[in-house]
Structures are given as C-alpha cells and as structure tokens.
C-alpha positions in Angstrom: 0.0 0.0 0.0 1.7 3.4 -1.1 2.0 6.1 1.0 0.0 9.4 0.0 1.8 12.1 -1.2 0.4 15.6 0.7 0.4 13.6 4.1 4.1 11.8 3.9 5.3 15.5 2.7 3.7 16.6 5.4 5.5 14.5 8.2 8.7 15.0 6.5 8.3 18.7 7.3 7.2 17.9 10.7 10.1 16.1 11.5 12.6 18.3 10.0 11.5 21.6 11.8 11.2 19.6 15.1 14.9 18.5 14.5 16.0 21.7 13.5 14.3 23.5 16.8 16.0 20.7 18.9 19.4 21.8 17.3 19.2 25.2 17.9 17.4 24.8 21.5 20.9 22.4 22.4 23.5 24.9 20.8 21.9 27.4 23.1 22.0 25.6 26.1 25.2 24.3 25.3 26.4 28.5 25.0 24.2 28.8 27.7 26.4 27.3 30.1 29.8 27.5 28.5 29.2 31.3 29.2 28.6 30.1 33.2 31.3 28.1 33.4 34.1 30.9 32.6 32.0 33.3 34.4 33.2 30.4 37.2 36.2 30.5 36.3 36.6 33.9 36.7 35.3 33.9 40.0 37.4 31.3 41.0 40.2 33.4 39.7 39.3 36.9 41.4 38.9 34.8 45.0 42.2 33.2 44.7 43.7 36.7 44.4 41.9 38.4 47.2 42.7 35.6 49.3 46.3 36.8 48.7 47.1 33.3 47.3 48.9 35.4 44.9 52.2 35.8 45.8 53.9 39.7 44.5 56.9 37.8 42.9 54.6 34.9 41.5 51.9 37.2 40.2 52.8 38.7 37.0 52.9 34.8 35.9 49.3 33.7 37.3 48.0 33.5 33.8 50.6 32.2 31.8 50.8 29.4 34.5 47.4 28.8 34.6 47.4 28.7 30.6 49.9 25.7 30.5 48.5 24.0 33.5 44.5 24.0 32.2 45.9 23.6 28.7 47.6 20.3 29.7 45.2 19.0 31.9 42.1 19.9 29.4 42.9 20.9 25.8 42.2 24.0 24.3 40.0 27.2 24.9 42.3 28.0 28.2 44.9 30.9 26.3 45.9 33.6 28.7 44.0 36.0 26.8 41.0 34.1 27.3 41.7 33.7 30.9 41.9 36.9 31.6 38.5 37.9 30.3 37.2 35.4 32.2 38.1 37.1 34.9 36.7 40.7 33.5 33.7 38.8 32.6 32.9 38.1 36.4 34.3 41.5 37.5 31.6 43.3 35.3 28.9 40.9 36.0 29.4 40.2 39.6 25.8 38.5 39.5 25.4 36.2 37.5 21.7 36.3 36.7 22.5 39.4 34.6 24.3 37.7 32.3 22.3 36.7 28.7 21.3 33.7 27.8 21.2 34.9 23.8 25.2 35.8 23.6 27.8 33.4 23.1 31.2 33.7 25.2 32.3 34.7 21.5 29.8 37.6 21.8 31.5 39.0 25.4 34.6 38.4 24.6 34.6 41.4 21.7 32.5 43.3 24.4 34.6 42.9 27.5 37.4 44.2 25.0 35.3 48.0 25.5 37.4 50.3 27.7 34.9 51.4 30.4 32.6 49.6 32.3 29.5 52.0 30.9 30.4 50.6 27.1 30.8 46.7 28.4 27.2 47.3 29.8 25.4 49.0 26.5 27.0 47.0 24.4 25.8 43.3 26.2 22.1 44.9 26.6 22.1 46.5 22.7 23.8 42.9 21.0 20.8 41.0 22.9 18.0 43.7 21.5 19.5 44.1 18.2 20.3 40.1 17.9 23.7 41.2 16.5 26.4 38.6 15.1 29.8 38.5 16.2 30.6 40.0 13.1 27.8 42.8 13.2 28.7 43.6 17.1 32.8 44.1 16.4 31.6 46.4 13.5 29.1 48.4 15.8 31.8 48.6 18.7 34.9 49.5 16.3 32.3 52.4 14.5 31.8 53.9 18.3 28.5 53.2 18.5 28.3 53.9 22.3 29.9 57.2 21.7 27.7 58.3 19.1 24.5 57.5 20.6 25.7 59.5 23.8 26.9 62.7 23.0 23.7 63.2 21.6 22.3 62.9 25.6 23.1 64.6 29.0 24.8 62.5 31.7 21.9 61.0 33.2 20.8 60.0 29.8 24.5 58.4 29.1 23.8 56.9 32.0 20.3 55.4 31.4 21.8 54.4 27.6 24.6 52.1 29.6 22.1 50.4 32.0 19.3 49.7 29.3 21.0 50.0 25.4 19.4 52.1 23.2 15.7 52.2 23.4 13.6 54.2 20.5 10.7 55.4 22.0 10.6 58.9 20.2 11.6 60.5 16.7 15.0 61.9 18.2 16.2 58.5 19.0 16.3 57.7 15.3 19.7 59.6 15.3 23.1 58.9 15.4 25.4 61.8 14.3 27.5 61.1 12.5 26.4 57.7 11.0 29.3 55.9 9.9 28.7 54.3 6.5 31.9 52.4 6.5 30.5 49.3 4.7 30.3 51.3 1.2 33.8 51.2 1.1 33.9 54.7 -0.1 37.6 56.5 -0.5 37.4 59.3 1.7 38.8 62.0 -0.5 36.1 60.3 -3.4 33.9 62.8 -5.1 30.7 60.4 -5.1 27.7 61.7 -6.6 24.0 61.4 -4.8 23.0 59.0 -6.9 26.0 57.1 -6.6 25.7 57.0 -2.9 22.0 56.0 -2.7 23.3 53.3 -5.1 25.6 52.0 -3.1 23.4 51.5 0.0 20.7 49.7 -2.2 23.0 47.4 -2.7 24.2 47.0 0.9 20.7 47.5 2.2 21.0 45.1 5.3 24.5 47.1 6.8 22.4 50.3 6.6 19.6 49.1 7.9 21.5 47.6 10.9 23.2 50.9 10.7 19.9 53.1 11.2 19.2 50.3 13.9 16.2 48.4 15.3 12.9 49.0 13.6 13.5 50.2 10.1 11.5 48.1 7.0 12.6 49.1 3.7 9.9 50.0 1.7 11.1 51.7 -1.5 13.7 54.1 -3.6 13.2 57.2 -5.6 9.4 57.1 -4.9 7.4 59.5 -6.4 5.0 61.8 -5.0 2.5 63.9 -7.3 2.3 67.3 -6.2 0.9 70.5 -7.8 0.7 68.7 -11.3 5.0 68.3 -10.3 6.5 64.9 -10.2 8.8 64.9 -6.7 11.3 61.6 -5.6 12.4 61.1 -2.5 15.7 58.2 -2.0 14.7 56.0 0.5 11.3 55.3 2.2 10.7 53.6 5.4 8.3 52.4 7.6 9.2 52.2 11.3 7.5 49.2 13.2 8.0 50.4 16.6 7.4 53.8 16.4 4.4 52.8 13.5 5.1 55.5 11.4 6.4 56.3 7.7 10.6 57.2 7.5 11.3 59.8 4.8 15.3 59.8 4.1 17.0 62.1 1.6 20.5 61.8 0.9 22.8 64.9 0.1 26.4 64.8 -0.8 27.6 68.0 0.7 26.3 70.7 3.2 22.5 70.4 4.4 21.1 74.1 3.6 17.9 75.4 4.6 16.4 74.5 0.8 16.8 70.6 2.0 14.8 71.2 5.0 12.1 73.3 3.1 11.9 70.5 0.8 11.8 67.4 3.2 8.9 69.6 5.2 7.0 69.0 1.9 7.5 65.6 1.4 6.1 65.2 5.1 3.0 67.0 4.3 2.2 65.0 1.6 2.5 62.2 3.2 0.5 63.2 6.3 -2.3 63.7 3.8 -1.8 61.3 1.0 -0.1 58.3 2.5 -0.7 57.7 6.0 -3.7 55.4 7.0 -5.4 55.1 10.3 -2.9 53.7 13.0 -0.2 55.7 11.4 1.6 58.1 13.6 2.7 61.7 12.0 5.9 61.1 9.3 9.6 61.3 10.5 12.0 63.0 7.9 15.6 62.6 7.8 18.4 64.4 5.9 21.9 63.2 5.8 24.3 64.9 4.7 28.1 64.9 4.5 27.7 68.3 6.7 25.6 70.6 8.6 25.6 74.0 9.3 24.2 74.2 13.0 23.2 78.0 13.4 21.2 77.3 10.0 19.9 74.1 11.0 18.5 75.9 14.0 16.9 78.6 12.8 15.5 76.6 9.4 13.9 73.9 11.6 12.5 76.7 14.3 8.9 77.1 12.9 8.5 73.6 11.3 5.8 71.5 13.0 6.6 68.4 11.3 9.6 66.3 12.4 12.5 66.9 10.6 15.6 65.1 11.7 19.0 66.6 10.4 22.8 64.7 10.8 25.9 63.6 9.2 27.2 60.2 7.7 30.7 60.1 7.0 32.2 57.0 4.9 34.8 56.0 7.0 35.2 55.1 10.8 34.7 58.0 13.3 38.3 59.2 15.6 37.0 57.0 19.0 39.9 59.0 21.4 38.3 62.3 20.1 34.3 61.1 20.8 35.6 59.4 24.1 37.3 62.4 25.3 34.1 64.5 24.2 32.2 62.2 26.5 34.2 62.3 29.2 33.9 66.1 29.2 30.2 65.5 29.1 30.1 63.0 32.3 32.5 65.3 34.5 29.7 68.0 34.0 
C-alpha cells in the first residue's frame, strides 16, 4: 500500500523543523552554560587573588601558568587571553543572573574588550536587542557606536543608555550623528555623486539598515509623490515598526542648507495627507548629509511642526579617542 503524497510531505516537514528546533534549543544551552562556566572561572580566579594566594613575585605569571596547566590537563580554549577575560567577565557581571542567555562567550569576549565599564554594559544589553552577530557587534563597537548615541544625551541619559541600550521610544532616537557608513567602502577624499551614494546602500541594504538600527522596513527608492501637477522623488522610504510610522530619508552629498529642510517639510505634508492610513503616527524626515551648518539648521527647523531630523554620515570610521574624550567632558559636567 503506497504512501500518499500531501500527508508523507507533510510528516517529512514535521520532523525536520522539530529537529532543527531541537538543534538550535541544544546549541543554546550548550552556549548557555559554557558562558557560566568561565563566568566560574573567573570567580574562581578573582577569589584566589583576594585571598592573597597570589604571591607579589609569583603574580605577574598567574596566567601564563594557569594557561599551560589548564591547557595540559584539558585541551584548548584556556589561552591567557582568554583567561583573563574570564576574569573581567565576572568583575563586570558580579551576578550572574545578569548575564544573557542569547550571547555566546564569543559575543563577550569582543564586548569585554570595550574600555569602560559603561560601554561593556550597552553594548551586552544593545547585542541582545538588536540580535547582533559577532561579526555585526565588532563592527558596531569599532564604528563607536556607544559614543555616538551619547553625545547626543546629558549625563543622566549616558547613563540610562549604559544600563538599558538604546531604546527608541521617540523621533530623536532615530539619530546617530554622524552615521558611519563604513560598509560602502567609499575613498574618503572620493567625489561620489547622490545617486552614486544611494546606489551603493541599495546594494548593501541590510548594513544600513543595521546601521539606522532596530525598527526600520525598507519599503522603496526614488518614490514618487505627485504634487501641484510636479512629479517629486524622495531616496529612500521607510516604515518604522516600533514607532508605527512612515521614514522619509534624503541623501545629500555636501552641506545640508535650509532648501533641503524646506523640501523634506513638503514631502512630510504629503504624506500626512496622501499616504498615511489610520494607525499611522505623523511622518519622521531625515536628511543626511556629509555636513551641517548648525546655526542654520536651528533657525531653518524653528517654525517647522513636522519632524525633521538633520545629521551627518561620514564613509569611513569616526576618531573614537576624540568622541571618548568628548564624552568624558560630558560625564564630569
């Protein structure tokens, strides 16, 4: 008697997803704890040296010791390196509870590589919301994201950034400035063109999404609004699931003037009244240029109702001392 068809297709399909669930369920567990275990380690570590176990002559060769001895005794994954951020890893989570059950030890040790214990905590709780890669999160941390997202806040908002990651819960927190567009691979001293540019993040779409951060669906390019009997494009459209509104982005090579933000203030009335349905929250507009002018941004954006978001994207990876010593300036006020 043969087997029919839809059902047998059916149970093969079953099976495999089950399997596949079961897979990814074990890895997890199995990151789960290795994470624990080095956290153990670490503590194990920390109390042996505050017990003053650790002799002044003997303790510049703790880890290189303990290397070859654990090495030996248990195979790889034991390098002094990796020692050592054991030990940071239970110095900055003291409890372990706080530790996440989505990052791999891979995943904190690129994030207990930050310099300051404000950085190692944004970074742990933004890699968990964003669901970053390794890859993505050494990307994020080299392009100073933590710098960049706090200079654009006062110390007690640094502060709440570090403790919780980067939460968007308003318009403003769309913005990073500068955004770093590294990933276009763009020659600084290059004279692009606009269309060049908006080329070259069509075709790396998912880095600038990531980029602009959590929340962002791409919905089209160079789409066209009818106004006045005048045909109008606009670069890129978005639509933001969390804050459930439409993202108007408009690219400029050079200087953001006051003609931009006249212009992006129509494309936001248009689609107040032409393209928003109910449940849609008022339009966002964002301009990003090379530059901006911040007197004229100021006084071009004082009477506008509409929200009209103005900052910079540079091609290539921001100075971190110079935004670090910018932020320390900020935290000691």
């Amino acid at each position: 008697m043969s087997l029919e068809k839809q059902p047998y297709s059916e149970l093969i399909g079953k099976i495999g997803g089950l399997l596949q669930q079961g897979r990814q369920q074990a890895l997890q567990s199995v990151n789960t704890i290795l994470v624990q275990t080095y956290w153990f380690i670490g503590q194990h570590i920390v109390e042996f040296e505050q017990n003053g176990n650790q002799k002044a002559e003997y303790g510049s060769q703790l880890f290189e010791r303990l290397s070859n001895d654990l090495t030996f005794a248990h195979g790889k994954g034991f390098s002094r390196s990796n020692l050592l951020y054991m030990r940071k890893l239970y110095l900055s989570f003291p409890i372990s509870e706080t530790l996440s059950h989505l990052l791999t030890w891979s995943h904190y040790f690129e994030i207990l590589k930050a310099d300051s214990e404000l950085e190692i905590s944004f970074y742990s709780k933004q890699c968990e919301h964003e669901r970053w890669s390794v890859r993505e999160l050494k990307r994020q941390i080299k392009s100073s994201l933590f710098e960049r997202l706090a200079l654009s806040k006062d110390k007690e908002g640094v502060l709440k950034l570090a403790k919780e990651g980067h939460i968007v819960e308003n318009p403003e927190d769309l913005i990073k400035d500068p955004f770093v567009l590294d990933f276009l691979n763009i020659p600084e001293q290059y004279q692009y063109l606009e269309n060049e540019l908006e080329e070259k993040i069509i075709s790396n779409l998912q880095q600038f999404i990531m980029e602009m951060g959590k929340g962002f669906a791409f919905i089209g390019r160079q789409y066209r609004m009818s106004i006045g009997g005048k045909h109008f494009y606009l670069d890129l459209l978005f639509y933001h699931r969390i804050l459930k509104c439409f993202v108007l982005v408009d690219l400029k090579r050079g200087e953001i003037d006051h003609q931009d933000i006249g212009q992006m203030n129509l494309y936001l009335n248009y689609f107040k009244k032409e393209e928003a349905t109910e449940g849609d929250n008022e339009p966002i507009g964002i301009v990003l240029g090379a530059h901006k002018n911040h007197i004229l941004v100021e006084y071009a954006t004082d009477s506008i109702t509409n929200k009209v978001l103005l900052s910079k994207y540079q091609s290539y990876l921001p100075d971190k001392k110079t935004l670090q010593n910018q932020l320390d300036k900020l935290l000691e006020n």
